[in-house]
N, C-alpha and C positions, 0 to 999 in steps of 0.2 A: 916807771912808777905804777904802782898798784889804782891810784887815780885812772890812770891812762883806761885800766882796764875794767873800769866799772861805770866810764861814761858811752858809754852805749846803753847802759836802763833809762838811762833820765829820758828819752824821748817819746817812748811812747806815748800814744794818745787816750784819751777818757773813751774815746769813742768805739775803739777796738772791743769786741765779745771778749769773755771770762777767760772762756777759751783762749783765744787767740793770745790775751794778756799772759796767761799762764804759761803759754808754750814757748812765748818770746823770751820770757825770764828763764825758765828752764834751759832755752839755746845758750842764751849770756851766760848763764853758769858755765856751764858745759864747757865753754868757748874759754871762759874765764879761769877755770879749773888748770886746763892744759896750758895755758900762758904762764900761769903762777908756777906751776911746776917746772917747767922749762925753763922760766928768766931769772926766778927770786930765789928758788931756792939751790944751795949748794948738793952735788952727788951723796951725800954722806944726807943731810938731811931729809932729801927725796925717796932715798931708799927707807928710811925710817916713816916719813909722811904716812898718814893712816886717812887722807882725803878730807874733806873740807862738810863742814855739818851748815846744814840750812834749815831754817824754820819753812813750813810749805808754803807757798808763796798765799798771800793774803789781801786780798783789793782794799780791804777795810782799812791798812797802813798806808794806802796810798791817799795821802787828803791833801786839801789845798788850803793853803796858810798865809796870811796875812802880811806883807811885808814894809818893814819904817826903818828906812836906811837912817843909819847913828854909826857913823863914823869914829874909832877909838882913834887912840896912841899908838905908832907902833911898839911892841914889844913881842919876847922872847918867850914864846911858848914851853914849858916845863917839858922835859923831856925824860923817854923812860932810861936813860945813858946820855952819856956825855957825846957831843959829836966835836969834829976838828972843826967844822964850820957851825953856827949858829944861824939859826933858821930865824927868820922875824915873821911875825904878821902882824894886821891890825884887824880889830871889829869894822864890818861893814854892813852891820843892822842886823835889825833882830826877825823870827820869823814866828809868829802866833797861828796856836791850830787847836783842834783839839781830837783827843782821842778817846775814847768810850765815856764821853759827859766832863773828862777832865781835860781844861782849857792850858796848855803849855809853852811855851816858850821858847827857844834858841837862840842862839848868837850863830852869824854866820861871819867868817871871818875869811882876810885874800892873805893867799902865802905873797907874801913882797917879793920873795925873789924869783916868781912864776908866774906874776899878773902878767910882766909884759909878753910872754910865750903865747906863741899865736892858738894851742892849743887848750890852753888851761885859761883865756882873759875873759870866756863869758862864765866860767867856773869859780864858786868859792864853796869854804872847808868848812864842814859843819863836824866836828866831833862832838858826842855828847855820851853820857853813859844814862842809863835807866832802872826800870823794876827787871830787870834780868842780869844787869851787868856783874859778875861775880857767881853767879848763880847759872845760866844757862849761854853766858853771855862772857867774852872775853871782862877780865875786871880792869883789863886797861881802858875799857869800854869801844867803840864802834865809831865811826869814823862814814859821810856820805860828801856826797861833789854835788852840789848844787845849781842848777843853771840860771841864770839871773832872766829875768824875766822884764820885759818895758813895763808893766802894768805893779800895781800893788799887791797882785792873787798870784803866787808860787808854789810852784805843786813839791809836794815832802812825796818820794815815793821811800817809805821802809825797805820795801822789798831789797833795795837795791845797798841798804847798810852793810860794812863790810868793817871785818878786823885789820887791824892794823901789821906790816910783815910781820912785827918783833911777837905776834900771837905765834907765830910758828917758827922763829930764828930769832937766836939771841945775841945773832952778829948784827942786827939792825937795833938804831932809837928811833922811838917813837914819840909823838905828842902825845902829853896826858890833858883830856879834856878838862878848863877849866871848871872849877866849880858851879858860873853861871853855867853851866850847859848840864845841869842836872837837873834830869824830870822824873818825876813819880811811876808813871803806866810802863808797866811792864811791856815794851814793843817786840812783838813775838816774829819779829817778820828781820829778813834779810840772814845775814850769817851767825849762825849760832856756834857755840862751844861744848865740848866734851872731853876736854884733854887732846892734848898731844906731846906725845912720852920721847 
């Protein structure tokens, strides 16, 4: 799962130089790039793949957000295809931040049937789309793995936002972000879009 491959950003620390931040994301790319290519996508597709577009990495998307666990219902996330199995989650709180003076919102939600996997049970799915999504930005919009934190304070790192497979294969379904998970500020940070033919 493409999850799998984008939880190595969440750990960095606040404390690390620009630099050093910079270059660790740059590795995870990199790292992450060659994994995508090799695992997700088919020979036919790879040969057509035209590489993967990123916004430059940006410390200012990295902020820390507030968090009030609110427990939903489970249900059936909207999907961009039909799959043979149905996927469920539920809301498992919301996460408050804000970005250039505008105070935003999210819902973070557990996939139900990967809480209890020993890999993915301090992770939950935060998909949302924004002021890019359509625009610079896949319009199925973007998709991050969040690490649950003991305390109230949760670090959002953008940088580490990533498109969903069906951005570059249309033999995959995807989640389409709820509605609540729509915010206004254009987030210039993590995977961006430009076509792929």
């Amino acid at each position: 799962m493409k999850a799998l491959l984008f939880l190595f950003f969440i750990g960095a620390a606040f404390s690390v130089t620009a630099q050093d931040y910079t270059d660790s994301i740059q590795r995870a790319r990199h790292e992450h790039d060659s994994l995508f290519v090799a695992d997700i996508l088919n020979k036919e597709e790879a040969a057509h793949f035209k590489g993967f577009c990123y916004f430059p990495v940006d410390s200012a998307y990295r902020v820390m957000a507030t968090f009030q666990k609110k427990k939903g219902k489970k249900f059936a996330m909207p999907m961009t295809r039909e799959r043979l199995k149905t996927v469920y989650y539920r809301a498992y709180g919301t996460l408050t931040f804000t970005i250039r003076d505008t105070v935003c919102v999210l819902i973070v939600y557990e996939n139900l049937d990967l809480k209890h996997k020993k890999e993915f049970r301090n992770y939950l799915f935060m998909p949302f789309r924004d002021g890019t999504t359509n625009v610079t930005s896949y319009g199925g919009g973007r998709f991050m793995d969040i690490e649950k934190s003991k305390s109230d304070q949760w670090i959002i790192d953008f940088n580490s936002a990533y498109h969903p497979y069906c951005a570059y294969s249309e033999r995959y379904s995807c989640p389409i972000p709820p509605a609540e998970n729509v915010i206004g500020p254009a987030i210039m940070a993590g995977e961006c879009y430009e076509g792929h033919d």
